[in-house]
Each structure stands twice: as C-alpha cells, then as structure tokens.
PLY file of the C-alpha trace (Angstrom):
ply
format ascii 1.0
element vertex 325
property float x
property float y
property float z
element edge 324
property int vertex1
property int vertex2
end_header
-7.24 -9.41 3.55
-7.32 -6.26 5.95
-9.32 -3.32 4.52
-7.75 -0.18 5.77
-6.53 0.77 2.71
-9.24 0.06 0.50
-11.69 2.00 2.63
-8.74 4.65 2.70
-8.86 4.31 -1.34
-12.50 4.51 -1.57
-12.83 7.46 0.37
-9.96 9.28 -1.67
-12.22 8.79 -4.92
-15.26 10.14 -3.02
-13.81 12.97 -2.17
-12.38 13.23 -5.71
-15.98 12.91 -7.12
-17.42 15.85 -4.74
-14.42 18.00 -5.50
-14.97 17.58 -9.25
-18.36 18.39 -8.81
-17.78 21.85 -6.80
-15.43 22.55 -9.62
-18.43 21.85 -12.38
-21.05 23.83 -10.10
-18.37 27.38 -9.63
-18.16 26.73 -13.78
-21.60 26.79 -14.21
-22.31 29.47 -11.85
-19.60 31.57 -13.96
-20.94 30.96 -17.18
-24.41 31.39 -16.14
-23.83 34.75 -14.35
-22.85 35.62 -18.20
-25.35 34.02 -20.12
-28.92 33.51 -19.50
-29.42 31.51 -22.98
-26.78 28.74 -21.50
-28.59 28.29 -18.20
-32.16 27.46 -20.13
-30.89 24.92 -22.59
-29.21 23.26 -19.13
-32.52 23.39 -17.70
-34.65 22.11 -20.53
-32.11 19.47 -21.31
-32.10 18.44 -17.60
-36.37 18.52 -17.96
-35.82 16.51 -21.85
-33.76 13.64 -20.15
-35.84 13.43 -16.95
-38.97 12.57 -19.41
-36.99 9.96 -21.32
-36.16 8.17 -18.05
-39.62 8.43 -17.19
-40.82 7.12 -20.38
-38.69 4.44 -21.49
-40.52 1.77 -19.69
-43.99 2.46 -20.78
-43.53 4.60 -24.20
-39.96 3.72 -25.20
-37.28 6.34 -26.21
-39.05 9.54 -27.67
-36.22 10.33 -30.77
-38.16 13.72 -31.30
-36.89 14.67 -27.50
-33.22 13.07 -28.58
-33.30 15.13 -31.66
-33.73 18.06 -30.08
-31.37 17.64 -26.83
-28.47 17.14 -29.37
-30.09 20.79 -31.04
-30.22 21.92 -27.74
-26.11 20.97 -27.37
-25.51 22.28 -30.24
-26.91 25.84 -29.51
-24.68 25.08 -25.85
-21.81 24.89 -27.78
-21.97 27.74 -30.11
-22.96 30.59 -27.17
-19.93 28.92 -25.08
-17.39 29.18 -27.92
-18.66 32.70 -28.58
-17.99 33.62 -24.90
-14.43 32.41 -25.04
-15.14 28.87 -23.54
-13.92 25.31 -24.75
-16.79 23.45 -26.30
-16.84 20.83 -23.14
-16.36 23.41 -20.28
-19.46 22.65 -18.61
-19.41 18.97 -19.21
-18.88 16.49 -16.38
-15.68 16.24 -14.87
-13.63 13.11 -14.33
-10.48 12.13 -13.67
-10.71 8.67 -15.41
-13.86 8.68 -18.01
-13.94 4.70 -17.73
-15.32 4.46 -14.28
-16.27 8.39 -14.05
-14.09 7.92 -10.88
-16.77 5.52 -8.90
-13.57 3.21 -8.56
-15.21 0.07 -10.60
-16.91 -0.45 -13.60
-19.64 -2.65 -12.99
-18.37 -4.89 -9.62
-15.23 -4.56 -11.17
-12.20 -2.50 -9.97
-11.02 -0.03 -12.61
-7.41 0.31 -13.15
-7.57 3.86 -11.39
-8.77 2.06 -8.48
-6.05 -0.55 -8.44
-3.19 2.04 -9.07
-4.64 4.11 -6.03
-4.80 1.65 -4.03
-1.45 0.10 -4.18
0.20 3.45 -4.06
-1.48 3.62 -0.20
-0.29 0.40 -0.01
3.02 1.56 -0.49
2.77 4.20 1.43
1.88 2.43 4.11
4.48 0.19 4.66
6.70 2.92 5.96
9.55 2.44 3.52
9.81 5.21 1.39
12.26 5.83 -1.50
13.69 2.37 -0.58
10.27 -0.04 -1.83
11.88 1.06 -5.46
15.64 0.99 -4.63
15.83 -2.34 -2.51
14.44 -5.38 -4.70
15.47 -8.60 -5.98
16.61 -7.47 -9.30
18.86 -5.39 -7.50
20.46 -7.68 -5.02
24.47 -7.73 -5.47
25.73 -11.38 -4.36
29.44 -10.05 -5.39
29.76 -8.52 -2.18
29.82 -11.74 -0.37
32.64 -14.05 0.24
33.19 -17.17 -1.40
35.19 -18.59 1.38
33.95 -21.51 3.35
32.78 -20.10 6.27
33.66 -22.73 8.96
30.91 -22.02 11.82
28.16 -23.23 9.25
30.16 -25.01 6.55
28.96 -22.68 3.45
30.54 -19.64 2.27
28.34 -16.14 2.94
27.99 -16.37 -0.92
26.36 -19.67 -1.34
24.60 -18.94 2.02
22.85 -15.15 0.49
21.80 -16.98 -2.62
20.01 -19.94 -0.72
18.69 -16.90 1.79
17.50 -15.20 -1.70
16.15 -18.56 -3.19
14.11 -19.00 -0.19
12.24 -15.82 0.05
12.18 -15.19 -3.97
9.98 -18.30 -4.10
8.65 -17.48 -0.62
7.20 -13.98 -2.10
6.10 -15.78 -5.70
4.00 -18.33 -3.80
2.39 -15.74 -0.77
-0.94 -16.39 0.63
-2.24 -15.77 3.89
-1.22 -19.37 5.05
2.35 -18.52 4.77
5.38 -19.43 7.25
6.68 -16.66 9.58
10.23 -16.08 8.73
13.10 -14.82 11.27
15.99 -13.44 9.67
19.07 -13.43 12.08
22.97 -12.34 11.34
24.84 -9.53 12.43
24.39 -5.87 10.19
24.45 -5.15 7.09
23.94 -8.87 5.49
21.08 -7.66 3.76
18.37 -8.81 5.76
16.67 -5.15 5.26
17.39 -4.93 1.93
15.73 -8.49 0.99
12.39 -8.65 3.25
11.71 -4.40 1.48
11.95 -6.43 -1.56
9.62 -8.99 -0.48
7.16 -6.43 0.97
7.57 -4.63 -2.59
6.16 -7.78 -4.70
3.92 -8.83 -2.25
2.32 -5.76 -2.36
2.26 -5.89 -6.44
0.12 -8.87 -5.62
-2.32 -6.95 -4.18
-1.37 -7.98 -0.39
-1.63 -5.03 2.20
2.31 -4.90 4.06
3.28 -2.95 6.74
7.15 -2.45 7.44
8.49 -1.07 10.64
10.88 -1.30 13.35
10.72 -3.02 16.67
11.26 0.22 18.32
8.56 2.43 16.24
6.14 -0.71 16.72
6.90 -0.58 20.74
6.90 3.24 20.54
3.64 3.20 19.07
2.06 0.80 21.45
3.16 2.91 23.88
0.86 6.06 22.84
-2.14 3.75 21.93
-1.84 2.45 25.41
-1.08 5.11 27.58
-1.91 8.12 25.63
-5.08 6.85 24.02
-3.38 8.01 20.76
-6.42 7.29 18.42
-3.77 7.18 15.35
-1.59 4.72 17.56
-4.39 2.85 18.31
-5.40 2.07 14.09
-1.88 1.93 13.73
-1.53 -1.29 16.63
-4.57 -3.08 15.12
-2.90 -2.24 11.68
-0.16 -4.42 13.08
-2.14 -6.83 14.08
-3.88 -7.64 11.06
-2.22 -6.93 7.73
-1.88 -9.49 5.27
1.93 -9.45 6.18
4.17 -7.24 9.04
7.64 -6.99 8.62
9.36 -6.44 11.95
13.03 -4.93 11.41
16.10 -4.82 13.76
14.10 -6.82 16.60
16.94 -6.68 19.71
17.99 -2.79 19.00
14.86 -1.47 21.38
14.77 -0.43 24.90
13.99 -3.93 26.61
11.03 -3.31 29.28
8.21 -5.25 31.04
5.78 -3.17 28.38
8.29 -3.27 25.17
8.08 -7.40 25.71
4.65 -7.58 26.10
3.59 -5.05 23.33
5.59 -7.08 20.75
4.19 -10.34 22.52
1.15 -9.31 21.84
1.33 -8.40 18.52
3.18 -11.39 17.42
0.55 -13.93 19.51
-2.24 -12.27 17.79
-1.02 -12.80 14.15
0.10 -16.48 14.80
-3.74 -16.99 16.51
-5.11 -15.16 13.27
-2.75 -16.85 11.05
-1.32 -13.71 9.66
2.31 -13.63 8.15
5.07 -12.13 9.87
8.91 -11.76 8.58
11.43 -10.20 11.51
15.00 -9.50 11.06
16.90 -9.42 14.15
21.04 -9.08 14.73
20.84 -11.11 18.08
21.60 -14.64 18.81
20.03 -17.62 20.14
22.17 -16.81 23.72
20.86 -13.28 23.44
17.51 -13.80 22.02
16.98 -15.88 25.65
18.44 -12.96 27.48
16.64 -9.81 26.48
12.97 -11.87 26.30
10.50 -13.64 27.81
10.50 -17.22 27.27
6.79 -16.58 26.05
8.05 -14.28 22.90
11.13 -16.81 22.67
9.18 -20.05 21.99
6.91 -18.28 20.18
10.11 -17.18 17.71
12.03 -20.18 17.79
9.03 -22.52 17.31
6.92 -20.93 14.95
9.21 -19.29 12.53
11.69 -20.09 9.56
15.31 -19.22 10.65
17.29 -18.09 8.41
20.74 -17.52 9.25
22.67 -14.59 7.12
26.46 -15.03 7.84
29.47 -12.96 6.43
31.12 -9.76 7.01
29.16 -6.00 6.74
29.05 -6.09 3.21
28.12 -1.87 3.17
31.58 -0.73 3.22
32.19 -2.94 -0.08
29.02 -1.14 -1.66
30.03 2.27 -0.11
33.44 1.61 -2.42
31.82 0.74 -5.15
29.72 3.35 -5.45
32.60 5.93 -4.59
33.99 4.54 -8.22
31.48 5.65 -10.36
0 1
1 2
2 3
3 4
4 5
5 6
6 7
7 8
8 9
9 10
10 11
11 12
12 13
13 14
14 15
15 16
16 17
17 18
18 19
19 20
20 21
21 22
22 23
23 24
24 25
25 26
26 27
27 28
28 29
29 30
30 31
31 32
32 33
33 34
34 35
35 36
36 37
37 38
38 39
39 40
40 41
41 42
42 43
43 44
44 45
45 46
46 47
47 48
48 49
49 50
50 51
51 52
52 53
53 54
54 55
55 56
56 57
57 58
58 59
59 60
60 61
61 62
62 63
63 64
64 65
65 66
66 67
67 68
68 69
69 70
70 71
71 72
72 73
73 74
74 75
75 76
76 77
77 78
78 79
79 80
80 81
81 82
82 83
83 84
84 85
85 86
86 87
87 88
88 89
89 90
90 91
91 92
92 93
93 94
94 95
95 96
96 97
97 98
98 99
99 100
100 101
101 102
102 103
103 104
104 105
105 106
106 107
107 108
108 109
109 110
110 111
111 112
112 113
113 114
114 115
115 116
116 117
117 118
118 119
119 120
120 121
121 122
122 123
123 124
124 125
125 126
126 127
127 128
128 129
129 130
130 131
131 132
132 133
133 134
134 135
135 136
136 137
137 138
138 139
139 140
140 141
141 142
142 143
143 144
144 145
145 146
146 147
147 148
148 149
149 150
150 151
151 152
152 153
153 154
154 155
155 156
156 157
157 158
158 159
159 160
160 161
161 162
162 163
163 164
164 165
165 166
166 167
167 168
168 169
169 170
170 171
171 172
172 173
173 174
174 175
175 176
176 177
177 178
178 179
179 180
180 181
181 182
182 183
183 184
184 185
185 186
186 187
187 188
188 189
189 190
190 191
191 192
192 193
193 194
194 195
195 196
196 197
197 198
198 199
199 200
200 201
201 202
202 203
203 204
204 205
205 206
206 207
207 208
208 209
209 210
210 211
211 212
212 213
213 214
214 215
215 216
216 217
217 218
218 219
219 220
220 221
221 222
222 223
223 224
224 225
225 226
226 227
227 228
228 229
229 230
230 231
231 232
232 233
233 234
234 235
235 236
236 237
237 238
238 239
239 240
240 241
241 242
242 243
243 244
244 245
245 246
246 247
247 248
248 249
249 250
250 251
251 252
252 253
253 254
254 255
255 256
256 257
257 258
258 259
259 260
260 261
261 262
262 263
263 264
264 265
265 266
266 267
267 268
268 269
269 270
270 271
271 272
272 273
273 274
274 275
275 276
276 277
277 278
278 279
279 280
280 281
281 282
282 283
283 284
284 285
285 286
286 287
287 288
288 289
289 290
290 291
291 292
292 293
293 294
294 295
295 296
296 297
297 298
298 299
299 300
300 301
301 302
302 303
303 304
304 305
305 306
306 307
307 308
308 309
309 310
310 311
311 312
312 313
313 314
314 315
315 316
316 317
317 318
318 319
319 320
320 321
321 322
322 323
323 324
C-alpha cells in the first residue's frame, strides 16, 4: 500500500502536537507574567513527578509526594480561578485526549488518525465535491433504454446494470491483485460517474486512489520531465504506485511522441508492479489503434477488463429531470 498519505497524515499530527504546545507555552508565559505563586507550584510539581519516576523502580510510588502534588493542584486551581482563568487553562492541550494526538494508542491507529487520513485520501484523488455526489447508491438506471440494442444484443439498461454488477462486486472484493478495467462507450454513459464511486469505497477501505485525466496525467509528466517540477515529479511516482489510478477520458489528449510514452510508461509500470488501474475512454477499437502505439494498445486490450457502456447521452434526460424539481 503506497505511503504518501500516511506520512502526509503523520506529519499533519506533528505539527498539530508542536502547535498545541506553543499555544500551552504563550498561556503559561501569560499567566506567569501575572502570578509568581502559579509558576512555583509548576515547578515543584514538575521537580515532585521527576522524583516519582526516578523512584518507582527502586522505592515504589512515594503517596506523601502524590498527596501533596494533588495539594499543590489544588492551590493551581484556586490562584487561576481568582485571576479570571478556567480551572484547566494551563493543562495540556489536545485535540483528541485518547491518543493526546500521537495518531495511535499503543501500535494502534486512533480513530483521529484514520479520519485524517482518509480525508487526504480523498483529497487526493482529485475529485472534489463529486467523491460524495457520484456513488452507487446514487446511480439512476431509469435513464437508460430498455430497447434491445441491436449492435450488442442487450438493451443500454440491462447492459448499465451488468456494467454496475461488475464493478459493485469489483470494489466489495478490492485487493492489490485486482484486474485492470477499461471502460469504453461514447459520453455521458456514466463511466465517470461509476469508477468516482468505486474510487469512493475503495478508499473507505482504507486503499490510497488517485483520479485524474489523461490529459492532467500527460500534462504533469510533462513538467516532471522537462521542468524538473519537484511537485510533478511526487505527483508521476504517485501515479505510478497507488493502490489504484483511475485514468478518465483516455483519447481526449493531445496525441504526441511524449503524451504516448508518458501514459506508456505509467501504465507498464503498474502492470510490472501489479498495481490496479481502471480507464474510461470514448474511443473505439478502430481508433484506439489509430491514436497509439501498438505497445500502449496490447498492453490495453490484453491486460484489461472491457467493458462496453452502450446507449444514448443519458445527461440531457438528468438535466430534465432535475429542471422539474
């Protein structure tokens, strides 16, 4: 499983730790600048429970130092109410008390640490508003014909709910030994709209997903190759090895001797690492053989699921039905 976004994760709840701790330190440099009293019980308690850890291994827990720490707290407490404090304004701040935001408890991860890191996650698969919009609760197959369609002898209807079968079970049963999938039909079939609701549960899962289009993906080859981009270049290797890539609209970029061998690349190097990739593309088989390589086009056509999405645009239908409510 690639670890960009748990390092990214971890270093977001370091950073949370040290900022919680300047905030403590200005606190106690406020209050002390006030009251001399409340800086010498800090001291003396910080003294009391450095000689208990000391201690405890050769004279056990001294209760007469105990007693008189929680004295000690007590007197804290009543000079910082009298100033106008809370009772726990110089106590330690955390944003989650269960880990004391070190991320686990123990060696393991804290539910803080597991929300945090699926949000980058999220965030990371380049999707946006649409990751909560566009899943498979959501999918509308009473936009597709019933009629026999007679190319491929199914109607689009029956052919959308064997395309959603596929990939619902598909997403329930991920690992990193999965098939590659190609998703091929002309626009607005849903092909978009189904593999962001894959990415969605696979990342639920835990999975790290990265969704983008051939053209951003070429784009930002481009700048890691020629521009040394150091952001371009994470982003390429981010390509490379996430635990799935979703390529979309593969056949709408500018087709060059670099574009081909960028996405060439990228596609060889997750089927030699055995990493998952889903691409939707609007071009045929006569096309597919026309814009590429026949490198990138045995690579598709012998290594990946095809499924075929047939019908008519189905987004003027949904444009009307939204116009109605």
């Amino acid at each position: 499983m690639n670890d960009s976004f748990f390092s990214k994760t971890m270093k977001i709840f370091e950073d949370r730790r040290k900022q919680n701790i300047d905030i403590l330190e200005k606190r106690k440099n406020e209050v002390y600048s006030k009251s001399e009293a409340i800086k010498a019980i800090d001291l003396q308690m910080k003294e009391n429970a450095f000689t208990i850890i000391k201690n405890i291994f050769t004279l056990g827990v001294d209760e007469n130092i105990k007693k008189k720490n929680l004295e000690l707290k007590a007197q804290k407490i009543e000079l910082l109410t009298n100033l106008g404090y809370k009772m726990n304004y110089l106590d330690e701040i955390f944003n989650c008390k269960k880990c004391k935001d070190k991320g686990f408890i123990g060696t393991k991860r804290c539910e803080c640490f597991e929300k945090e890191l699926k949000k980058q996650r999220l965030m990371g698969t380049n999707l946006g508003s649409s990751i909560t919009e566009f899943s498979f609760e959501n999918f509308n197959f009473d936009f597709y014909s019933k009629e026999i369609n007679p190319e491929f002898k199914i109607s689009p209807y029956d052919n959308a709910k064997n395309n959603f079968r596929f990939l619902k079970k598909y997403t329930n049963n991920f690992s990193n030994k999965s098939q590659n999938i190609m998703m091929v039909g002309s626009t607005g079939l849903g092909k978009t709209f189904l593999s962001t609701a894959v990415a969605k549960e696979i990342i639920e899962k835990g999975f790290s997903v990265i969704f983008d289009c051939a053209q951003n993906i070429i784009e930002t080859s481009e700048q890691a190759f020629f521009q040394k981009n150091k952001l371009a270049i994470l982003k390429v290797e981010q390509y490379k090895c996430c635990d799935l890539l979703i390529i979309d609209d593969l056949g709408t970029e500018m087709t060059t001797s670099f574009s081909e061998s960028a996405l060439y690349n990228i596609i060889n190097t997750r089927l030699i690492k055995r990493n998952p990739t889903i691409i939707s593309s609007n071009v045929t088989s006569v096309t597919l053989n026309e814009r590429y390589t026949q490198q990138l086009v045995s690579r598709l056509t012998g290594e990946y699921v095809i499924l075929q999405f047939i019908g008519e645009d189905i987004r003027p239908k949904k444009l009307r039905e939204l116009c109605k409510k």
